[in-house]
C-alpha positions as CSV (number, residue, x, y, z in Angstrom):
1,X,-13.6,35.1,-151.5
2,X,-12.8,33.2,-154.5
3,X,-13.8,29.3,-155.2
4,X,-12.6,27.1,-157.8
5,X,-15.7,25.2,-159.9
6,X,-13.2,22.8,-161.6
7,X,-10.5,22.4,-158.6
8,X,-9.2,19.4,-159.6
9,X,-7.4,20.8,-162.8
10,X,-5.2,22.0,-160.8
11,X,-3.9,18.7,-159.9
12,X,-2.0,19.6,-163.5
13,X,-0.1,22.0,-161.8
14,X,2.5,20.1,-160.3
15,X,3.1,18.1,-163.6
16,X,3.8,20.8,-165.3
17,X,6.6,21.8,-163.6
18,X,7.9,18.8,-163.9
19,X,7.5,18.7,-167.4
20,X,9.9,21.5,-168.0
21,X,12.1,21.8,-165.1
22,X,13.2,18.1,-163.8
23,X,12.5,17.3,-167.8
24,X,14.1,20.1,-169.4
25,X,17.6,18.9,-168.0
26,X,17.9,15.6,-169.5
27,X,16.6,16.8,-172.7
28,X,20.0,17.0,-175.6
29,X,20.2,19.2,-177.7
30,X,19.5,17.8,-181.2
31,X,22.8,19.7,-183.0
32,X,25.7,18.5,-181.7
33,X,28.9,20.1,-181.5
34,X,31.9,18.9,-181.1
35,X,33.2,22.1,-178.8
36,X,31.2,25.0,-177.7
37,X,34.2,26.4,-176.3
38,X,34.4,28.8,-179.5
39,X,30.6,30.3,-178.3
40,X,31.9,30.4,-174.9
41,X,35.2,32.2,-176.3
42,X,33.2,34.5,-178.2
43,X,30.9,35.9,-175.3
44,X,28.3,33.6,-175.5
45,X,27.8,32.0,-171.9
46,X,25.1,30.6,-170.7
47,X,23.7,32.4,-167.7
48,X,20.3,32.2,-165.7
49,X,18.6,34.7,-168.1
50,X,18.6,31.8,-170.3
51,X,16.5,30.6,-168.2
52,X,14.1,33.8,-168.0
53,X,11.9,32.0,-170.9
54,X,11.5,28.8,-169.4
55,X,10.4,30.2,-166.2
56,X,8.0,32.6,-168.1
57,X,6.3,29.7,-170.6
58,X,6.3,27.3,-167.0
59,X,4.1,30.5,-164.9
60,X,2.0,30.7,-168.6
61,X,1.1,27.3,-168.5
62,X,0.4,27.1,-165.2
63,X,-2.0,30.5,-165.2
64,X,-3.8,28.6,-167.9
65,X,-4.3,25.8,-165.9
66,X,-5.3,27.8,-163.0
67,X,-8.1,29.2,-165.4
68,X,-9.4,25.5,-166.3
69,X,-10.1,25.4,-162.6
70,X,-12.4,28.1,-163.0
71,X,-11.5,30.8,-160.8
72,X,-14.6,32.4,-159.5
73,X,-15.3,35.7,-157.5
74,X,-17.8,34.8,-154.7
75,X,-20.4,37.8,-154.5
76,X,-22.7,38.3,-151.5
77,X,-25.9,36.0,-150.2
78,X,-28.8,37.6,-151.1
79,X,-31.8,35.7,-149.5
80,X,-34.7,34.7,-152.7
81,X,-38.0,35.6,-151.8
82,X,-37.3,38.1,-148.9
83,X,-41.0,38.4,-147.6
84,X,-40.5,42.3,-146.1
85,X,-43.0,44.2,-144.1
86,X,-44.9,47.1,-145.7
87,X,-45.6,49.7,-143.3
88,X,-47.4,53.1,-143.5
89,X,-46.8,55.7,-140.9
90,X,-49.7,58.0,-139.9
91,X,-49.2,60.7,-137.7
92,X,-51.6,63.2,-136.3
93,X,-50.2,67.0,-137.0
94,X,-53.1,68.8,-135.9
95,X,-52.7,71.9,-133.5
96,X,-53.0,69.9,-130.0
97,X,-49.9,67.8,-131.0
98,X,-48.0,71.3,-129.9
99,X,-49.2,70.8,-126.3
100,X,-46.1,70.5,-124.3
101,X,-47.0,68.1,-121.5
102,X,-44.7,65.6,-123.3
103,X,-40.7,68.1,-123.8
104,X,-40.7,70.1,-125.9
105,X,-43.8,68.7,-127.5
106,X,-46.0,65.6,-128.4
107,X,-45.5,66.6,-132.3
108,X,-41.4,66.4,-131.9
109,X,-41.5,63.5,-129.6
110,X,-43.5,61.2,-132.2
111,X,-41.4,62.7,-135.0
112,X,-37.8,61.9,-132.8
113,X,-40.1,57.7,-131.9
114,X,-40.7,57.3,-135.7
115,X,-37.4,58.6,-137.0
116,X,-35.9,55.9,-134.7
117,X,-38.3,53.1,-135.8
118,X,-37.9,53.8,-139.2
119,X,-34.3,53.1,-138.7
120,X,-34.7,49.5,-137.3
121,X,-36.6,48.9,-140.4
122,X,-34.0,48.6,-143.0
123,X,-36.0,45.6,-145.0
124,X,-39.6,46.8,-145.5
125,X,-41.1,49.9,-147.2
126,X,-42.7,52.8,-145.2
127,X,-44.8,54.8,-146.0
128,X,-45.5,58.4,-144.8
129,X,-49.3,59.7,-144.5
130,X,-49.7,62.8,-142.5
131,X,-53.4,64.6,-141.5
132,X,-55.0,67.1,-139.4
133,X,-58.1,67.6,-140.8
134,X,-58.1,66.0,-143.8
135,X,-55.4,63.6,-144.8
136,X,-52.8,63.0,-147.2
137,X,-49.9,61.4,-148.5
138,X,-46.1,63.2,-147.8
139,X,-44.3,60.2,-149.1
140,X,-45.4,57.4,-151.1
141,X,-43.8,53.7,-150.1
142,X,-40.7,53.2,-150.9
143,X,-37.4,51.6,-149.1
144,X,-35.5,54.9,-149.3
145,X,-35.7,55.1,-145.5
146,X,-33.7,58.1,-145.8
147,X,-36.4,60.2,-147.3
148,X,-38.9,59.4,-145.0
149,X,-36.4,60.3,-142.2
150,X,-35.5,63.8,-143.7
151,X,-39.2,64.3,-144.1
152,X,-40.3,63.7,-140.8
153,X,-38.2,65.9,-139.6
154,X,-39.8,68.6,-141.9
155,X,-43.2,67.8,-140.6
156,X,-45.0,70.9,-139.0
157,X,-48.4,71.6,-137.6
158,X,-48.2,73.9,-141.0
159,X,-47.8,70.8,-143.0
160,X,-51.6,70.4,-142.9
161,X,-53.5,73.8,-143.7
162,X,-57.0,72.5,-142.4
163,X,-57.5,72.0,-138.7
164,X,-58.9,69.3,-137.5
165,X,-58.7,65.3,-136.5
166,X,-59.7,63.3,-139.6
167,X,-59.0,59.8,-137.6
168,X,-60.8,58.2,-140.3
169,X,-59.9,60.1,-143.6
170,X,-56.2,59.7,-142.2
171,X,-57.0,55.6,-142.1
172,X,-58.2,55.5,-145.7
173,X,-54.9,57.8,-147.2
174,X,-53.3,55.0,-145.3
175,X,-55.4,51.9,-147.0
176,X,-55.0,53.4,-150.7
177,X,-51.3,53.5,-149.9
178,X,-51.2,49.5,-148.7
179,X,-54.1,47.9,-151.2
180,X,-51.9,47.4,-153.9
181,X,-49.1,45.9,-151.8
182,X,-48.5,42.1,-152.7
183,X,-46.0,41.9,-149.1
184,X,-46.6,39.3,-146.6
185,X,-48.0,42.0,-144.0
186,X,-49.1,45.2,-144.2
187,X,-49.4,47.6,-141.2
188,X,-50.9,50.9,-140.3
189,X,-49.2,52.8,-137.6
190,X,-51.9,55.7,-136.4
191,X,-50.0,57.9,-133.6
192,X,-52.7,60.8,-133.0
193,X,-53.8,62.3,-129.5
194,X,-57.2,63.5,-130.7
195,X,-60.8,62.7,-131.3
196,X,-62.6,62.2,-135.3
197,X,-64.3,65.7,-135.6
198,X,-63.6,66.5,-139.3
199,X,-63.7,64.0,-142.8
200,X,-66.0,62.4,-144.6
201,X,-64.7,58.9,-144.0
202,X,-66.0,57.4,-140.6
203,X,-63.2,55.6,-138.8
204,X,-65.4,52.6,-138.0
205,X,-65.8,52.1,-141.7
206,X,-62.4,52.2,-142.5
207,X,-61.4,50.2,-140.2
208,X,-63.4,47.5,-141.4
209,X,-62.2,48.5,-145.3
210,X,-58.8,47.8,-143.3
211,X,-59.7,44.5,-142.4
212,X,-60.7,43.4,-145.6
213,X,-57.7,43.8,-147.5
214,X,-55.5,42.2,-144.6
215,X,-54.0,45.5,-142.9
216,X,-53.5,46.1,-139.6
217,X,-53.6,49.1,-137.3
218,X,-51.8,49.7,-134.4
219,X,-52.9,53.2,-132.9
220,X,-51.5,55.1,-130.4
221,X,-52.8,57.5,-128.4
222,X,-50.3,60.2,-127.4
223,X,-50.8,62.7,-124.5
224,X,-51.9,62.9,-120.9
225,X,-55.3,63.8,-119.6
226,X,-54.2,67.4,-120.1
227,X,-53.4,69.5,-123.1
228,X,-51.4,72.3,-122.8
229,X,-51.0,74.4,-125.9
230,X,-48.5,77.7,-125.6
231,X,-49.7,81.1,-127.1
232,X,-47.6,83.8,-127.9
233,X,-49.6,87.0,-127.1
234,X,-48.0,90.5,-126.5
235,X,-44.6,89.3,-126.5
236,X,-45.0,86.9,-123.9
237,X,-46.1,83.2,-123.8
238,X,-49.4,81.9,-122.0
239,X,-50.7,78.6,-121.6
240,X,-54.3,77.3,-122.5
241,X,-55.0,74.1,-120.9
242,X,-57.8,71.9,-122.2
243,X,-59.3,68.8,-120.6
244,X,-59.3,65.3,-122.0
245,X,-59.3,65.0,-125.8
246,X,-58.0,61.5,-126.9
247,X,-61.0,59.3,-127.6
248,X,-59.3,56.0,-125.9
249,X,-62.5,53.4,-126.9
250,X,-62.6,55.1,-130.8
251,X,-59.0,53.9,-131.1
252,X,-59.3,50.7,-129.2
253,X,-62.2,49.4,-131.8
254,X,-60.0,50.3,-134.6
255,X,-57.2,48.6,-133.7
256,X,-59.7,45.3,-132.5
257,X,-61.3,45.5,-135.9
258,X,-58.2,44.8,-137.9
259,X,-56.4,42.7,-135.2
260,X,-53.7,45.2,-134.2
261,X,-52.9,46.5,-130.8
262,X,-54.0,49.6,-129.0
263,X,-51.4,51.4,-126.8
264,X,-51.3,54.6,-124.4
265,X,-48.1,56.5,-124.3
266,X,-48.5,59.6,-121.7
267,X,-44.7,60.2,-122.3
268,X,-42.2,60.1,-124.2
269,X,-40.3,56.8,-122.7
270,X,-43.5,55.7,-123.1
271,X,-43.9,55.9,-127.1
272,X,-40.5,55.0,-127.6
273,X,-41.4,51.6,-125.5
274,X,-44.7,51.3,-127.9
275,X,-42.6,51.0,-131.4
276,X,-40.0,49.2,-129.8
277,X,-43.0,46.7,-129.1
278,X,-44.7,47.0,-132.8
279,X,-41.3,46.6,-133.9
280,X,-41.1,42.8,-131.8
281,X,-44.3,42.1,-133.1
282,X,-44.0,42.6,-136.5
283,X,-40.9,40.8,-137.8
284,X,-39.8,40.5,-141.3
285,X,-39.3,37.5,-142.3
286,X,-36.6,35.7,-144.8
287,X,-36.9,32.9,-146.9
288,X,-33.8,30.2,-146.7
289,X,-33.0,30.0,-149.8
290,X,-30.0,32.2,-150.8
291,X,-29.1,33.6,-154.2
292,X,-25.3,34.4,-154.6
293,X,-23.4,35.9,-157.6
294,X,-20.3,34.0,-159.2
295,X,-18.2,36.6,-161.6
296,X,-15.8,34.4,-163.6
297,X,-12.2,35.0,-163.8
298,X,-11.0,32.3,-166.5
299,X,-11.2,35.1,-169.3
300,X,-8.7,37.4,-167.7
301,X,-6.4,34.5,-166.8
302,X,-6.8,33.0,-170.0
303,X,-5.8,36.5,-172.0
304,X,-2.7,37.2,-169.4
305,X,-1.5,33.2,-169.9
306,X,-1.5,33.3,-173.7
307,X,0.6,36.9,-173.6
308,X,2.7,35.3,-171.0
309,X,2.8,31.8,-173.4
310,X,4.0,33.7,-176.3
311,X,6.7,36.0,-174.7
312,X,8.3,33.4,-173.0
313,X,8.0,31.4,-176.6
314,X,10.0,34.7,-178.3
315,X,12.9,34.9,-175.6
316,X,13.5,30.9,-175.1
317,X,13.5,30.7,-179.1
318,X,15.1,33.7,-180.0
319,X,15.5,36.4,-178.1
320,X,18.6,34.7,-175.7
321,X,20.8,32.5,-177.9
322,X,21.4,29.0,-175.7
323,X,24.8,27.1,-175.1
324,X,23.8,22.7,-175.4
C-alpha cells in the first residue's frame, strides 16, 4: 500500500494543468509575423507532435509534485516488544519408550505430538533436550522451528548411548537451557514414561532450582500400566511385558513444585489432547504497539521528473519548430 505524508501538495496538481493547457492558448507569441503562410507553404504545419513537449513538461511537473507529497511504500506491522514464550522440549528416549502399547510405539507417537506442537508455535523459541540415562542437549533454543522438527524426527532410542531414566539430570539440561532467557515465560515440557533410576541430579532438587528461576514443568507421563517391548530373537519377534513403570506421584511433585500441570496420556489421542492443552495455557502474548516500515519514493520520482522536465524542455524549444 502506498500513503502520502504531504497529501495536500497535490492540491497543486490541478493548477498545473491549468497553467499550461487552458493558459498556454491565450498566450501570443512575442514575434509577430505578418503571414505564416510562407512556413505553412514550406512544410512547416503545425500538428499535435507540437504538442508532444507540452504534454511531457505538464506529466514532469506534475510527477514532481506527486513527490512533494511524499509518496511512501507502507511495509508490514510488526508488533514492538513481542513478549514470546521460551520453551524447552524434554523427551524421554530410553529403551521402554519402544513398548508398543501406544502404534507403532510410545517414542514415535511423542515424536509425531511434539512435531505438531512445535508447529503451533511459530513465535517462541524451543528448545530440544533429549535423555535416557543421562541427559543432554540436541538443539539449543532458537526460533528455527524447522530444525527442531527435522531433528525430532531423527530422534532414536540410539540417540542416547547410556540406558537409563535420568528424570532429574534431564530437568537440569533443561534449566541451563532456560536460565539465561530474559522471555516473559519459560516452560519445561518433560514427556517420559519412566521412573529416576540413573543421574546424579535428584529430580526433587531440580525441581525446586526450577522454581527459582521462574520455569515451569509440565510433565507427562506416557504409557499404560503395561510395557510391552518387542525383541527380535532367531529371526522372529517376541514380546516382554513388564509391569508398571511410570512413577505417577515423582512427576506430579515436579510439576506442583514449579506450578505446572501434570497429565497422563495412555494413548496417543491422549497426548495429542495434553499439548493441545499446554498449548491453551501457555499463550504468547503481543504488545499493542506496532512498528511499521515507510520506504520513501520522492527520490525516484524526483530523478524520473527532472529527465522528463528537461526532455520535454529540448523538444518544445527546439527539437519541433512551432507555427504562432
Amino acid at each position: 500500500m502506498i500513503r502520502f505524508a504531504n497529501w495536500y501538495f497535490l492540491f497543486l496538481i490541478p493548477l498545473i494543468i491549468f497553467v499550461f493547457w487552458d493558459l498556454q492558448k491565450k498566450r501570443r507569441s512575442a514575434l509577430k509575423f505578418s503571414s505564416v503562410k510562407l512556413l505553412i507553404n514550406s512544410g512547416m504545419k503545425k500538428t499535435i507532435k507540437h504538442k508532444i513537449g507540452k504534454f511531457i513538461i505538464t506529466l514532469s511537473l506534475i510527477i514532481l509534485v506527486t513527490a512533494l507529497a511524499r509518496p511512501q511504500l507502507v511495509g508490514d506491522a510488526v508488533p514492538l516488544g513481542q513478549k514470546g514464550i521460551d520453551i524447552a522440549l524434554v523427551l524421554d528416549v530410553s529403551g521402554s519408550m519402544l513398548s508398543v502399547d501406544f502404534e507403532p510405539n510410545r517414542l514415535e507417537v511423542a515424536k509425531d505430538t511434539i512435531i505438531n506442537f512445535v508447529e503451533e508455535r511459530r513465535q517462541d523459541r524451543i528448545a530440544l533436550v533429549i535423555f535416557a540415562g543421562t541427559a543432554y542437549t540436541r538443539i539449543p533454543l532458537t526460533i528455527d522451528h524447522n530444525m527442531i522438527r527435522e531433528s525430532v524426527k531423527e530422534v532414536s532410542t540410539g540417540s542416547v548411548n547410556q540406558d537409563g531414566t535420568a528424570i532429574g539430570m534431564a530437568i537440569a539440561v533443561g534449566i541451563n537451557r532456560l536460565k539465561n532467557s530474559e522471555a516473559k515465560s519459560k516452560v519445561i515440557i518433560l514427556v517420559t514414561d519412566g521412573d529416576n533410576n540413573a543421574g546424579a541430579i535428584n529430580p526433587e532438587t531440580a525441581a525446586k532450582m526450577a522454581k527459582e528461576l521462574g520455569i515451569k514443568i509440565y510433565t507427562i507421563g506416557v504409557g499404560t500400566d503395561k510395557t510391552i517391548i518387542p525383541i527380535q530373537t532367531l529371526g522372529r519377534t517376541i514380546y516382554q511385558q513388564y509391569e508398571g513403570g511410570l512413577n505417577e506421584e515423582l512427576l506430579q511433585n515436579i510439576a506442583d513444585t514449579t506450578g505446572g500441570q501434570y497429565y497422563r496420556a495412555t494413548d496417543s489421542k491422549a497426548l495429542s489432547r495434553i499439548f493441545d492443552n499446554i498449548n491453551e495455557l501457555e499463550k504468547t502474548e503481543f504488545e499493542q504497539d506496532y512498528f511499521v516500515d515507510y520506504k520513501e519514493l520522492a527520490y525516484y520520482l524526483i530523478k524520473f521528473g527532472l529527465i522528463l522536465l528537461f526532455l520535454g524542455l529540448f523538444l518544445d524549444s527546439y527539437y519541433f519548430i512551432r507555427i504562432p
